[in-house]
KEKE-3310 file (N, C-alpha, C; in steps of 0.2 Angstrom, whole numbers, plus 5000, padded with zeros to 4 digits):
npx = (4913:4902:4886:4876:4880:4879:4890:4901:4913:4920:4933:4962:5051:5066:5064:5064:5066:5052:5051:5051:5038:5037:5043:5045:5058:5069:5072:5082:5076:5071:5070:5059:5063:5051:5056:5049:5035:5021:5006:5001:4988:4984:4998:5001:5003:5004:5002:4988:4982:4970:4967:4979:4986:4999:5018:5034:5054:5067:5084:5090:5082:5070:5053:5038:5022:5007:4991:4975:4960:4945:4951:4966:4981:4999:5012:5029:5039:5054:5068:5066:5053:5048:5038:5040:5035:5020:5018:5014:4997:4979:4970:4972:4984:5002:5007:4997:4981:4966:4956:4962:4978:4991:5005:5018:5032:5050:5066:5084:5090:5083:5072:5054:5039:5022:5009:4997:4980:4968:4971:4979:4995:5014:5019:5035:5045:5056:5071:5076:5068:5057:5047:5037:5043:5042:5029:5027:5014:5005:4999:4987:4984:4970:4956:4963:4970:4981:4988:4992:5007:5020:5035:5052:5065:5079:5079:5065:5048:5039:5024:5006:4993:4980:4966:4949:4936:4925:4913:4908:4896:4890:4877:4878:4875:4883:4893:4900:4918:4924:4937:4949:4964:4978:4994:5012:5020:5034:5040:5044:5054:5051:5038:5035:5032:5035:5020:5021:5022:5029:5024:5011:4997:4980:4965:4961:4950:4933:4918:4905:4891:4878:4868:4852:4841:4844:4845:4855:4862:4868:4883:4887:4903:4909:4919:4926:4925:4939:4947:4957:4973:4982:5000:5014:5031:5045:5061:5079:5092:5084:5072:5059:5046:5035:5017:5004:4990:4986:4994:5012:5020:5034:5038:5053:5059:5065:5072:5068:5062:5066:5063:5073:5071:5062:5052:5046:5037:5030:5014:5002:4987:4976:4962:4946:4932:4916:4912:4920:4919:4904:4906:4914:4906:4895:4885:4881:4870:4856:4851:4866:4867:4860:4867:4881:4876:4867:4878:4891:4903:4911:4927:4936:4946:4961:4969:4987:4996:4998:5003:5017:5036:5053:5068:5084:5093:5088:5081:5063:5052:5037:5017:5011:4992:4984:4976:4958:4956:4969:4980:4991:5002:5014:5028:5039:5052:5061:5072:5082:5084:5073:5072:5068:5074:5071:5061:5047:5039:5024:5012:4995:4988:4998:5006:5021:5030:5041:5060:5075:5091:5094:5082:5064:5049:5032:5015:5003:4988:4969:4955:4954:4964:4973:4976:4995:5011:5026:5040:5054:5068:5079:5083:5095)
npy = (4942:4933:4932:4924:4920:4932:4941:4955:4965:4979:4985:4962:4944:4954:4968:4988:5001:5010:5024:5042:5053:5061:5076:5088:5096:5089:5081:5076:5083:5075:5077:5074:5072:5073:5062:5056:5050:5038:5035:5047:5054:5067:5074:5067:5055:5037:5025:5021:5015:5007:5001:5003:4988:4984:4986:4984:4985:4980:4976:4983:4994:4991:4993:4985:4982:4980:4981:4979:4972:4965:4958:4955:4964:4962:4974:4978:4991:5002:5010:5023:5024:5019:5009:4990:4977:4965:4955:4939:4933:4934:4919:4900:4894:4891:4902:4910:4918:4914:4920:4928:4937:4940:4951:4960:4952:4953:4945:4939:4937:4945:4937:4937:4934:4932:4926:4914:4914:4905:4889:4889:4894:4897:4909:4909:4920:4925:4935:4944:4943:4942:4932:4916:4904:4893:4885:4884:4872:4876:4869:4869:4866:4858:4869:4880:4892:4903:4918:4932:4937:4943:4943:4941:4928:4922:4904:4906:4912:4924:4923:4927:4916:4907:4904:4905:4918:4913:4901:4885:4876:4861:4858:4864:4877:4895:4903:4915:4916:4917:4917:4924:4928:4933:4922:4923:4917:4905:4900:4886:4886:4874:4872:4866:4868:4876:4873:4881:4898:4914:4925:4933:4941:4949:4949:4958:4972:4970:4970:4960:4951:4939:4933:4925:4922:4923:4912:4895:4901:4917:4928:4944:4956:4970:4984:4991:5009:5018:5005:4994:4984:4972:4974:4973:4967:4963:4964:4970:4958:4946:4948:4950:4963:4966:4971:4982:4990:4999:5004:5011:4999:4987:4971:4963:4949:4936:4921:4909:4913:4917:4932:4947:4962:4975:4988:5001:5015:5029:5040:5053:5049:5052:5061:5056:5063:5069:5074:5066:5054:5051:5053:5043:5033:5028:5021:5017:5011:5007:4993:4989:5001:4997:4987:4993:5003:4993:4986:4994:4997:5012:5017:5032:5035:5039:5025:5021:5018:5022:5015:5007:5006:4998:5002:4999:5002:4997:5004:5010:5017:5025:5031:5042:5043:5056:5074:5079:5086:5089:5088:5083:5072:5064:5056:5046:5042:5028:5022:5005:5006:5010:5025:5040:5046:5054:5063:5065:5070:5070:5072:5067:5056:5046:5032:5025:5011:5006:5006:5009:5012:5024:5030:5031:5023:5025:5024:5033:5035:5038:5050:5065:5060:5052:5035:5032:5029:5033:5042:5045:5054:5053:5064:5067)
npz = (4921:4931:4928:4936:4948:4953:4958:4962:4959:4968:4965:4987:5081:5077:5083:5081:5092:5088:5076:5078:5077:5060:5057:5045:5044:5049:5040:5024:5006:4993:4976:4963:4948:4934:4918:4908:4902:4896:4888:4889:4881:4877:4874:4862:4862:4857:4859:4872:4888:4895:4911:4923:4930:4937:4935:4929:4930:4921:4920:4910:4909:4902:4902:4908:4908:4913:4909:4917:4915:4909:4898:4900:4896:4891:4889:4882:4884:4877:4887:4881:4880:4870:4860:4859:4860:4861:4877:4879:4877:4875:4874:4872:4870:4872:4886:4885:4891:4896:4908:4915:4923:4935:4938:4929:4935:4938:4937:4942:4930:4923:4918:4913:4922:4924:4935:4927:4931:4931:4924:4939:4936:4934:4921:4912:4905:4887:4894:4882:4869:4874:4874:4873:4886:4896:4908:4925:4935:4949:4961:4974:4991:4998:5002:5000:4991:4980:4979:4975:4966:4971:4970:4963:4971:4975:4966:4967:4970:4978:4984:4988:4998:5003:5012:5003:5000:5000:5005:5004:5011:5020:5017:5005:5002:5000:5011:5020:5022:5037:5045:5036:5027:5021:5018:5017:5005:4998:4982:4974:4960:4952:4955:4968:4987:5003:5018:5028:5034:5028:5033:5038:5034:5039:5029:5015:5019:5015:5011:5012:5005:5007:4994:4998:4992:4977:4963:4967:4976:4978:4979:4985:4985:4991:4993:5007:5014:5014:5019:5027:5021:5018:5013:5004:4999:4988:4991:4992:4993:4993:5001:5010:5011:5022:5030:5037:5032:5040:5050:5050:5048:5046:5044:5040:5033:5027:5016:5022:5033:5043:5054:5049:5052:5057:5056:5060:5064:5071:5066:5063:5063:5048:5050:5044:5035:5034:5023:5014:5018:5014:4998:4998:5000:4993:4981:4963:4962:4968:4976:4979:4986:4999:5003:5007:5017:5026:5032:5033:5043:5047:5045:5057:5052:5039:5030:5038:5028:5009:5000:4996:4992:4988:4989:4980:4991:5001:5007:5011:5002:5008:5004:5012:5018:5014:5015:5017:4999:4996:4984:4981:4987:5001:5004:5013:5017:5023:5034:5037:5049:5056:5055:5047:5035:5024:5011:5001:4987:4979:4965:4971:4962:4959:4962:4967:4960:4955:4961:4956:4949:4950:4947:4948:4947:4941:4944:4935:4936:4942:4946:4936:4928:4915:4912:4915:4915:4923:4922:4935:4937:4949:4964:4973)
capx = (4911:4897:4881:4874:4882:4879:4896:4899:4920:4923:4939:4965:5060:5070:5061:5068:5060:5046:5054:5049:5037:5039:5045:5049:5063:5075:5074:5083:5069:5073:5067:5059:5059:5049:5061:5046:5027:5021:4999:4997:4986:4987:5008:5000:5006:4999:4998:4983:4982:4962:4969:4987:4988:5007:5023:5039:5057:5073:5092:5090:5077:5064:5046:5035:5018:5002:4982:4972:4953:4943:4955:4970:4985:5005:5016:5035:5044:5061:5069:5066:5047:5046:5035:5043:5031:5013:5021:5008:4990:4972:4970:4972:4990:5007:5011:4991:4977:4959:4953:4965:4986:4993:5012:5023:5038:5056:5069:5087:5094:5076:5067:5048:5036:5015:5004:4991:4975:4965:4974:4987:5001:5019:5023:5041:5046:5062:5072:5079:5063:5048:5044:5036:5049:5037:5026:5024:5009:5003:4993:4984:4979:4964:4953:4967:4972:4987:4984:4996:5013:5023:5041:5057:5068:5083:5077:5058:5044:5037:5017:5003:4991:4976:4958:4945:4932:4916:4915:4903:4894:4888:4871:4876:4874:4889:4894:4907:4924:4923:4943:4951:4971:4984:5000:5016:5025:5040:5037:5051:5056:5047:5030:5033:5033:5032:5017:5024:5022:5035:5022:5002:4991:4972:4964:4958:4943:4928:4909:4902:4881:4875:4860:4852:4836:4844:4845:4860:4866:4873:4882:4891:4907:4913:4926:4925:4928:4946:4946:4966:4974:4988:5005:5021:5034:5051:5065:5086:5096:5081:5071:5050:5045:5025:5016:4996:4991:4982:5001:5019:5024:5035:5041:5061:5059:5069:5066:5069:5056:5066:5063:5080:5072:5054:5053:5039:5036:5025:5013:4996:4983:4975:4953:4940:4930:4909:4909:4923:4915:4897:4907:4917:4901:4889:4885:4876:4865:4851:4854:4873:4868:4856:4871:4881:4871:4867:4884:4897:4906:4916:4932:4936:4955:4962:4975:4994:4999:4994:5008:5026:5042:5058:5072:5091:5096:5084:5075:5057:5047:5030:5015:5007:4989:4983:4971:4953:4957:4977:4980:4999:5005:5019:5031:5042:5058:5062:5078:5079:5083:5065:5071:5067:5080:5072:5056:5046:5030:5022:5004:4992:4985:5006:5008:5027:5031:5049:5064:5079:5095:5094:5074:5058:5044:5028:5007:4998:4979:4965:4952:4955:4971:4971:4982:4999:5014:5028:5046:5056:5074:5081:5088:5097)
capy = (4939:4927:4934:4920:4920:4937:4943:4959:4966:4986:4988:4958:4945:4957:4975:4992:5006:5013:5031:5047:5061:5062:5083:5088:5100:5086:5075:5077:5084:5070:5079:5068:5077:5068:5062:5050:5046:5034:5034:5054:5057:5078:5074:5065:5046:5033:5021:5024:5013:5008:5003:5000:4985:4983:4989:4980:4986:4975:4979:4987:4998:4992:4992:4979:4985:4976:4983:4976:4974:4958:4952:4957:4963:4966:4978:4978:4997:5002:5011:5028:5023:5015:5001:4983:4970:4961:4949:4934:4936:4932:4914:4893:4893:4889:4907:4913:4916:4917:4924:4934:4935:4943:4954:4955:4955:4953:4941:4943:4937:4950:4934:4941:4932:4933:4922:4915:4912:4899:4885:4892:4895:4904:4909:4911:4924:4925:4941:4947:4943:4942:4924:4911:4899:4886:4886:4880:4874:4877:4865:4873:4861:4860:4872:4884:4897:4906:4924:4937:4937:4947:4946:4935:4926:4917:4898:4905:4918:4927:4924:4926:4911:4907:4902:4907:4922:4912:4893:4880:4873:4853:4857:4865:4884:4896:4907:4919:4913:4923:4918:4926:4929:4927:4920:4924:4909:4905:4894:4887:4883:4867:4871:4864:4875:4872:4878:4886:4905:4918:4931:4931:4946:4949:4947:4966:4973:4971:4969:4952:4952:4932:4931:4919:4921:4921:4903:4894:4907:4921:4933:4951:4958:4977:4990:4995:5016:5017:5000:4990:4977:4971:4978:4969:4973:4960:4969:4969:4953:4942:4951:4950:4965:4965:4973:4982:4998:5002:5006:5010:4994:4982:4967:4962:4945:4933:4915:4903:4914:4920:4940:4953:4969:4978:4994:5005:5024:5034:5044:5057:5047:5058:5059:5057:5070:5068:5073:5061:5048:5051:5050:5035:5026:5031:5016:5019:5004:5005:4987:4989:5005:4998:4983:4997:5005:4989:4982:4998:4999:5017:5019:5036:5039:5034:5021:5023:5022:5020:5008:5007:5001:4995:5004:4996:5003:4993:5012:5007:5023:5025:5035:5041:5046:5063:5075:5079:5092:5089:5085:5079:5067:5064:5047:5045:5035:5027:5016:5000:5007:5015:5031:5045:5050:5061:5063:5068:5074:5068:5071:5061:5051:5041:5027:5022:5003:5002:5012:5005:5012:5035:5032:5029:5022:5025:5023:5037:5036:5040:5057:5066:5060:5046:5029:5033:5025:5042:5040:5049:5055:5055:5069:5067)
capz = (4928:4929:4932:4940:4955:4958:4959:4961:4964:4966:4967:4988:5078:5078:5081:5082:5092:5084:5074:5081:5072:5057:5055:5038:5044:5050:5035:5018:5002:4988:4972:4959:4942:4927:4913:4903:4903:4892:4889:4888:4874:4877:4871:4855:4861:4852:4866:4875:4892:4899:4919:4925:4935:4939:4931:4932:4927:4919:4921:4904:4909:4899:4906:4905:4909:4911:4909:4920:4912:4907:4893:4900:4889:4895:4884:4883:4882:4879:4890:4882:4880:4863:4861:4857:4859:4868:4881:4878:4874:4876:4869:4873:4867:4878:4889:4883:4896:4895:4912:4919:4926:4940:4936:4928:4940:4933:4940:4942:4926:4918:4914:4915:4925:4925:4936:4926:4937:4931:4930:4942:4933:4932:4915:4910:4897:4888:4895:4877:4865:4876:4869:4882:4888:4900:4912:4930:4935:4955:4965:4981:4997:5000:4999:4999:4984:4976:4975:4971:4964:4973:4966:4964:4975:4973:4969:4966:4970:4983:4982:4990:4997:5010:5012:4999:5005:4999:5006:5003:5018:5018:5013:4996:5001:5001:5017:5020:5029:5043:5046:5030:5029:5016:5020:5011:5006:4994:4979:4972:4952:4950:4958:4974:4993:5010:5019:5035:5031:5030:5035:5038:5037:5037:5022:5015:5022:5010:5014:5010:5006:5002:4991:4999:4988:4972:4961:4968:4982:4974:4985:4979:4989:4989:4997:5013:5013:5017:5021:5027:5018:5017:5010:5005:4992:4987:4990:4988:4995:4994:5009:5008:5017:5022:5033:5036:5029:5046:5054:5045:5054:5040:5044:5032:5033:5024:5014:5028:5036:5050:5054:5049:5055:5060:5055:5066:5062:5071:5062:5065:5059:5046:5049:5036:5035:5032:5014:5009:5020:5010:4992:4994:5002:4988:4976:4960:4959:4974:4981:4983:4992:5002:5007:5009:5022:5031:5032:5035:5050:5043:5048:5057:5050:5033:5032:5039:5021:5004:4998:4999:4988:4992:4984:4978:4995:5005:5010:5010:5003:5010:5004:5015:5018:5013:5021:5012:4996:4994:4977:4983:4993:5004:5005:5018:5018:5029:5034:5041:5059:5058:5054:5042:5030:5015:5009:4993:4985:4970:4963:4974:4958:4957:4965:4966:4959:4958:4962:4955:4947:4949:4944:4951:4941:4942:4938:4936:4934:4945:4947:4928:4924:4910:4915:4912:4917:4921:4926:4939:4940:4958:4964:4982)
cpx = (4904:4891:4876:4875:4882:4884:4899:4909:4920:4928:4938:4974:5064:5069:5064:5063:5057:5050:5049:5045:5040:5040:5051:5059:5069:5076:5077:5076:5072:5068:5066:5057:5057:5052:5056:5039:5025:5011:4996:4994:4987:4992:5004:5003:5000:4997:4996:4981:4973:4966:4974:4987:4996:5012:5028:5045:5064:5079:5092:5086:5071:5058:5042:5025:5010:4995:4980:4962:4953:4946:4961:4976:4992:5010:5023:5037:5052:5064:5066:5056:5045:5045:5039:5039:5025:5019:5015:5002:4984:4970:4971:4979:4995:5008:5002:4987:4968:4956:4956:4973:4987:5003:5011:5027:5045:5062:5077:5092:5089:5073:5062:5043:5029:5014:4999:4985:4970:4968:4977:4991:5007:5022:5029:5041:5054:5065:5073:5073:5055:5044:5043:5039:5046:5034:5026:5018:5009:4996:4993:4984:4976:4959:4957:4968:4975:4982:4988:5003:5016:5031:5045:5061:5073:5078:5069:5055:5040:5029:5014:4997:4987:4969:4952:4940:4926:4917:4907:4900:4890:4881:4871:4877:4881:4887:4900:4911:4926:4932:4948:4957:4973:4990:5004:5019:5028:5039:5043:5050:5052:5041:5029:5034:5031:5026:5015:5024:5026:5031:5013:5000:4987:4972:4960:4951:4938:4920:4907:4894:4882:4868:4857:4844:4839:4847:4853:4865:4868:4876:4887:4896:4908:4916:4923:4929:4934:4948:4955:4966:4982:4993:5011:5024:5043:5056:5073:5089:5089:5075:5063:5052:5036:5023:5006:4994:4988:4988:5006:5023:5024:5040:5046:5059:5064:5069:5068:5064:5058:5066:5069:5074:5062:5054:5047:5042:5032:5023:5006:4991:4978:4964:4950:4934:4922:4908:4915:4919:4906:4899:4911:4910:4896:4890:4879:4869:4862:4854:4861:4873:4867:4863:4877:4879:4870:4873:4889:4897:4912:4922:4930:4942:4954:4968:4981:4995:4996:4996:5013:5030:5048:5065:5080:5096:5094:5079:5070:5055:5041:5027:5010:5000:4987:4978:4964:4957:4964:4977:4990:5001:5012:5021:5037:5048:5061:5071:5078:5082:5076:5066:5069:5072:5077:5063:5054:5041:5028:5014:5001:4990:4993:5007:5017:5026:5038:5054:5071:5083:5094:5085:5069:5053:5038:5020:5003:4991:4973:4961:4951:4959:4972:4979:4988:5006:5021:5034:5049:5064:5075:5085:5091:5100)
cpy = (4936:4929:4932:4918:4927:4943:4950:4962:4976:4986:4996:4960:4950:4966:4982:4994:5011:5022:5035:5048:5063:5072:5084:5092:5095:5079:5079:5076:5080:5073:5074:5072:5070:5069:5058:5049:5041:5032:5041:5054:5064:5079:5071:5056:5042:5026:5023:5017:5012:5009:5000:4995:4986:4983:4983:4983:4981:4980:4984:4994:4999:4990:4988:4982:4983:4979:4979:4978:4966:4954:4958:4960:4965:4967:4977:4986:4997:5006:5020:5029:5021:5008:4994:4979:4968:4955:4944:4938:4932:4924:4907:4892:4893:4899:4911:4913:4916:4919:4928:4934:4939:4945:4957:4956:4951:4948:4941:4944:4940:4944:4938:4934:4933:4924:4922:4910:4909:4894:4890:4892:4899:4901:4911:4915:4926:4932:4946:4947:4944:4936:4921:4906:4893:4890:4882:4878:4873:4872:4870:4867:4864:4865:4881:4889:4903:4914:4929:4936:4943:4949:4940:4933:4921:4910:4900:4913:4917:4925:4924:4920:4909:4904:4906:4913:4919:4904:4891:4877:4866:4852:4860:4874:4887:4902:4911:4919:4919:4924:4920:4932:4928:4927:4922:4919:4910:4900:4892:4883:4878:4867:4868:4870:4874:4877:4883:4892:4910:4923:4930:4939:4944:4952:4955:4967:4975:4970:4964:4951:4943:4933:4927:4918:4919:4912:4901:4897:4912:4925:4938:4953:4967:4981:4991:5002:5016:5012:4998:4985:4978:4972:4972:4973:4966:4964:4968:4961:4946:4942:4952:4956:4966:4969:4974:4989:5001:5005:5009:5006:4989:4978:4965:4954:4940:4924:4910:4906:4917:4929:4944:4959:4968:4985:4996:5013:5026:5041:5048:5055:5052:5057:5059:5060:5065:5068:5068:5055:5043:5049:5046:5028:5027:5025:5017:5015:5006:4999:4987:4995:5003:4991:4987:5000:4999:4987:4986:5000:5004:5017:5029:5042:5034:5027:5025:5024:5018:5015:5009:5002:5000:4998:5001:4997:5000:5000:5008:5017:5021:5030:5036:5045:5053:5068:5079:5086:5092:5086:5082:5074:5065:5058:5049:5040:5035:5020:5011:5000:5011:5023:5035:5049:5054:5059:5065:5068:5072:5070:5066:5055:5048:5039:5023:5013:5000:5007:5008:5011:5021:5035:5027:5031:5022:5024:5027:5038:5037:5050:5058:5061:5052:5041:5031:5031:5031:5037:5045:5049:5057:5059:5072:5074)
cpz = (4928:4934:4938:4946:4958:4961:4957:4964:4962:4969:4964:4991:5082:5077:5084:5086:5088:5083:5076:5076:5068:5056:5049:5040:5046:5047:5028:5012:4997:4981:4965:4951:4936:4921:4907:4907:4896:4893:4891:4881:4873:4873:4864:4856:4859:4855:4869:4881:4895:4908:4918:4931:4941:4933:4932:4926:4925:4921:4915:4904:4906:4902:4903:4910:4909:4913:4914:4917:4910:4903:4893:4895:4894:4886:4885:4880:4881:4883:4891:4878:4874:4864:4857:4856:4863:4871:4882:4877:4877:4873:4875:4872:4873:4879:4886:4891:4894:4900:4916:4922:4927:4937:4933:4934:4936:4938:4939:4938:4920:4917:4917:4918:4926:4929:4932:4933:4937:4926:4932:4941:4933:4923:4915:4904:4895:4889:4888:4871:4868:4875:4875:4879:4890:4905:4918:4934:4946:4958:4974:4985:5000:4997:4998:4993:4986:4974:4972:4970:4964:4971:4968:4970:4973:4971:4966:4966:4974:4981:4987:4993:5005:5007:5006:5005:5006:5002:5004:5010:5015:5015:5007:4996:5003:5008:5017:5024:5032:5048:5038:5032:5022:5022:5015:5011:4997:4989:4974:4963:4950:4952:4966:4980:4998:5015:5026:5033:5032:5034:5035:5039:5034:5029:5021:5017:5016:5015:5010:5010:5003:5001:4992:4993:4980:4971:4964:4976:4979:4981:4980:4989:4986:4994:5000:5012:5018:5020:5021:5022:5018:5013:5010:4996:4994:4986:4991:4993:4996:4999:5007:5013:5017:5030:5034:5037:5037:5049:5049:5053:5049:5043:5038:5034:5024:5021:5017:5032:5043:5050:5056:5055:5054:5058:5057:5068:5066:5067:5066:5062:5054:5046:5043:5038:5033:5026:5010:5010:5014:5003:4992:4997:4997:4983:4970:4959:4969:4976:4984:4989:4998:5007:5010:5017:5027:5034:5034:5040:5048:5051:5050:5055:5043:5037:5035:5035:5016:5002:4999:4994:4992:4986:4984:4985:5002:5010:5007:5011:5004:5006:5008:5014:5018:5015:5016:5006:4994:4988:4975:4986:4995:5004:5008:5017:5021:5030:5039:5048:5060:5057:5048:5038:5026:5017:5001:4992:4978:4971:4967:4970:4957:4964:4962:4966:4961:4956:4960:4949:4946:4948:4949:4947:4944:4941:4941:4934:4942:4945:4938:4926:4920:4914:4912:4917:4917:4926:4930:4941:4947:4960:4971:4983)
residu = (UNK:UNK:UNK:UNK:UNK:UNK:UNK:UNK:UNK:UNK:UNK:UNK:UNK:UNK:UNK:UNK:UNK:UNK:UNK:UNK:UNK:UNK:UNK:UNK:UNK:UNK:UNK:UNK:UNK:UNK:UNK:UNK:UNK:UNK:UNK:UNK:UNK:UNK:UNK:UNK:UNK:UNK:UNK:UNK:UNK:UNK:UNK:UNK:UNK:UNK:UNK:UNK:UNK:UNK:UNK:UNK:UNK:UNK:UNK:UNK:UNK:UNK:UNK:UNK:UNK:UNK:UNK:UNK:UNK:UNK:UNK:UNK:UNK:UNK:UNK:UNK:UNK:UNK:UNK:UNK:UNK:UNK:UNK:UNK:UNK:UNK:UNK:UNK:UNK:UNK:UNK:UNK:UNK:UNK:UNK:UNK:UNK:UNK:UNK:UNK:UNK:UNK:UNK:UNK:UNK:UNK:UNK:UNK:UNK:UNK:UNK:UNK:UNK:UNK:UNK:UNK:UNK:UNK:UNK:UNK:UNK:UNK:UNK:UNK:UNK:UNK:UNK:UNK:UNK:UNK:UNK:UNK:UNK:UNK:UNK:UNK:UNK:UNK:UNK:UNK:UNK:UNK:UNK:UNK:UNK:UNK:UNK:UNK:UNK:UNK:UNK:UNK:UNK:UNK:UNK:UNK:UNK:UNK:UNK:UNK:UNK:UNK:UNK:UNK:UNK:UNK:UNK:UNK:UNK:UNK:UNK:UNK:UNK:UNK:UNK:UNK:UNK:UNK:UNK:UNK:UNK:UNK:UNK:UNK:UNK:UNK:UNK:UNK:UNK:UNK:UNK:UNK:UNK:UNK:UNK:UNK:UNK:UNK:UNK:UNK:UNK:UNK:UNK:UNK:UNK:UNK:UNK:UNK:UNK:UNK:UNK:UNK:UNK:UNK:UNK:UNK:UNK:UNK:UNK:UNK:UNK:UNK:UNK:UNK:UNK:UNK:UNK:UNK:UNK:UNK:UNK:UNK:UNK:UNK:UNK:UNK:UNK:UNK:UNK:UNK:UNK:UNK:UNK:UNK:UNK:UNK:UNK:UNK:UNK:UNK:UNK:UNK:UNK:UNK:UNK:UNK:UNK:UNK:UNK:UNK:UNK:UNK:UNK:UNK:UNK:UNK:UNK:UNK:UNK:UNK:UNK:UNK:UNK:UNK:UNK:UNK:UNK:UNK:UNK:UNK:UNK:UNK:UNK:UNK:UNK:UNK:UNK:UNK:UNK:UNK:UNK:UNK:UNK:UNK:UNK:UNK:UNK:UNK:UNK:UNK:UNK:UNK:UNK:UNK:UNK:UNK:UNK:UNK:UNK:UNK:UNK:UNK:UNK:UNK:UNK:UNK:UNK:UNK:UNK:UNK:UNK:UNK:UNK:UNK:UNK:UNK:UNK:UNK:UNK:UNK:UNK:UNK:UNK:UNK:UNK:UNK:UNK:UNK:UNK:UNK:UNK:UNK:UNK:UNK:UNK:UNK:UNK:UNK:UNK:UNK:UNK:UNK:UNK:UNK:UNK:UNK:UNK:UNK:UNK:UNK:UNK:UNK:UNK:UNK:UNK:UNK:UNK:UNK:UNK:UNK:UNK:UNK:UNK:UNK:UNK:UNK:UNK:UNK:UNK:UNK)
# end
C-alpha cells in the first residue's frame, strides 16, 4: 500500500410480515458435527493458511480457497482436504495478478472465477485442471468502480459496483464522497451490463481522516466499532439476496431486478458493553487513536447480524450477534416466508460460506485460533 498517500485500511416488492421473536423452544436444533479442517497445525497439517478471504465449493466438493494478504494466493482441495493445485499466481502472465483478486466463486458447470482488480478483470478457470481459460476485462463509467464479486448467475455474475470513497475536487485536492453506496448489478459473459441496479445499499461505515498537510493530500480511512455494511449472498435459482447488517431484513431479488420476497425477522438488538466499546476503539499508533477519538460516533448495539448464506433450499442462515464473553454464536434460519425453522451453534470464531449438498463450509480464524477452513456435516 503506498505510503504516499497516507493510506491506512484496518480491516467493503413483495414483503412478508416481519417474523416473530426468535424463541429457541419452537424451532428445530440443526446439529453441525465437524467431518474436516484443513490449516490446523496442533493435527500436524502441512498446509498452514496466513488469512482466509473466501472459500468456495464445486459439485465434486472440492474447495478452492483463497488467502487474502499483499500477494495473494488461492489453493484447490479435494474433497477429503488434500491439496491439488495454486489456482493462478503472483506475476504479469494470462490468469496472474499483481495487486490483488476478489473470490473465488464457482459456476454452475464448477468453472472457477476470481476478480482481478487492477486492471478489472474476470478470470476464467478451467473446472477439471484449474488452468486459466480467458479473461474478461470490465470498464467502469465514469468515476464509477467494480468492487466485489459476489457469485454466478445464469449468462454472468453477480458484482458489486458504485462511486469511489476518495474524490478529486477541481483544484487537485482529494475529499471524501460524502454519498457512498454500492449498487449490485449483473455483468454478463462478454463484459457488458446495464447500469439500473438490482439492489443498492450504503457503503460500510468506516471513518475517513484527510491529510491535508501531508505532500499531495494524503488521507487514512478505518473501521467504525461495530460498524454496518452491507450483506448479500447468490443463492439457488438465480436469486441475489442482499440486505444491511443493521436489521435481518434480506431482500430475494431476481436478475431483471424485480423483488421475489423480503424476508424481516425481528430480533433483540444485542448492546455493547464499555469494555468492548474501549477495546475495539483502541488504535496502537497515536494519530489513528487520536482520529479515532475525534471522528467516532459509537454505536450503542452490535449489528443484527454478522453474515448470512444461502443454502440449496433457499433457507438463508443468519449469524447472529453475540453478547460480550460468549465464545458461541447463534444462526438462525430462516425461510423465505420470514420464519424460523432450526437453528444452530458454532464457535464464535466460523463464519459460514457455503452450505450445499448435507455440508456446511466454513472459515475459522480470529481471537487464538490459527486460519482454518473446517467442514460441517448436517444433521436435521
Amino acid at each position: 500500500m503506498c505510503l504516499g498517500l497516507f493510506c491506512v485500511l484496518l480491516l467493503f416488492g413483495c414483503g412478508r410480515d416481519t417474523g416473530s421473536a426468535w424463541e429457541k423452544g419452537k424451532t428445530a436444533t440443526i446439529t453441525l458435527k465437524e467431518v474436516l479442517r484443513i490449516g490446523d497445525e496442533a493435527a500436524g497439517d502441512t498446509i498452514l493458511f496466513r488469512t482466509i478471504d473466501q472459500i468456495a465449493v464445486n459439485r465434486n466438493g472440492n474447495l478452492l480457497v483463497a488467502e487474502g494478504t499483499r500477494s495473494p494466493l488461492v489453493h484447490a482441495f479435494d474433497a477429503n482436504g488434500a491439496y491439488l493445485r495454486q489456482i493462478g499466481a503472483q506475476g504479469e502472465g494470462p490468469g496472474e495478478w499483481q495487486y490483488g483478486i476478489d473470490g473465488p466463486v464457482v459456476g454452475i458447470a464448477d468453472s472457477v472465477y476470481l476478480m482481478n482488480l487492477y486492471p478489472r478483470q474476470i478470470f476464467v478457470y478451467d473446472p477439471v485442471d484449474f488452468s486459466f481459460v480467458r479473461s474478461i476485462a470490465l470498464v467502469a463509467e465514469g468515476a464509477n468502480q467494480f468492487g466485489f464479486l459476489i457469485g454466478t448467475v445464469t449468462g454472468g455474475w453477480y458484482v458489486t459496483y458504485g462511486p469511489p470513497s476518495i474524490l478529486n475536487s477541481e483544484d487537485g485536492s482529494i475529499m471524501v464522497n460524502e454519498d457512498q453506496y454500492s449498487e449490485l448489478i449483473k455483468i454478463n459473459r462478454d463484459g457488458s451490463y446495464r447500469t439500473d441496479p438490482l439492489g443498492r445499499v450504503p457503503a460500510i461505515e468506516m471513518i475517513y481522516h484527510i491529510n491535508s498537510e501531508a505532500e499531495g493530500g494524503g488521507f487514512a480511512f478505518l473501521d467504525v466499532p461495530f460498524g454496518r455494511s452491507g450483506v448479500y449472498s447468490a443463492g439457488p435459482d438465480d436469486l441475489l439476496y442482499h440486505g444491511w447488517s443493521e436489521n435481518i431484513e434480506i431482500a430475494i431479488v431476481s436478475a431483471d431486478g424485480s423483488v421475489r420476497d423480503t424476508i424481516r425477522y425481528a430480533h433483540d438488538p444485542v448492546p455493547i458493553t464499555d469494555s468492548e466499546m474501549a477495546e475495539a476503539s483502541k488504535m496502537e499508533n497515536e494519530f489513528f487513536q487520536q482520529i479515532m477519538d475525534d471522528h467516532h460516533e459509537p454505536h450503542e448495539t452490535k449489528p443484527g447480524l454478522q453474515t448470512f448464506v444461502v443454502d440449496e433450499r433457499s433457507r438463508v442462515w443468519v449469524k447472529l450477534s453475540r453478547p460480550e464473553g460468549a465464545t458461541e454464536a447463534e444462526w438462525l434460519i430462516l425461510n423465505r416466508q420470514s420464519q424460523a425453522v432450526a437453528r444452530a451453534t458454532l464457535s464464535a470464531t466460523v463464519d459460514l460460506q457455503v452450505i450445499q449438498g448435507g455440508y456446511a463450509y466454513g472459515v475459522q480464524q480470529g481471537g487464538s485460533d490459527d486460519p482454518m477452513v473446517v467442514v460441517y456435516e448436517i444433521q436435521e
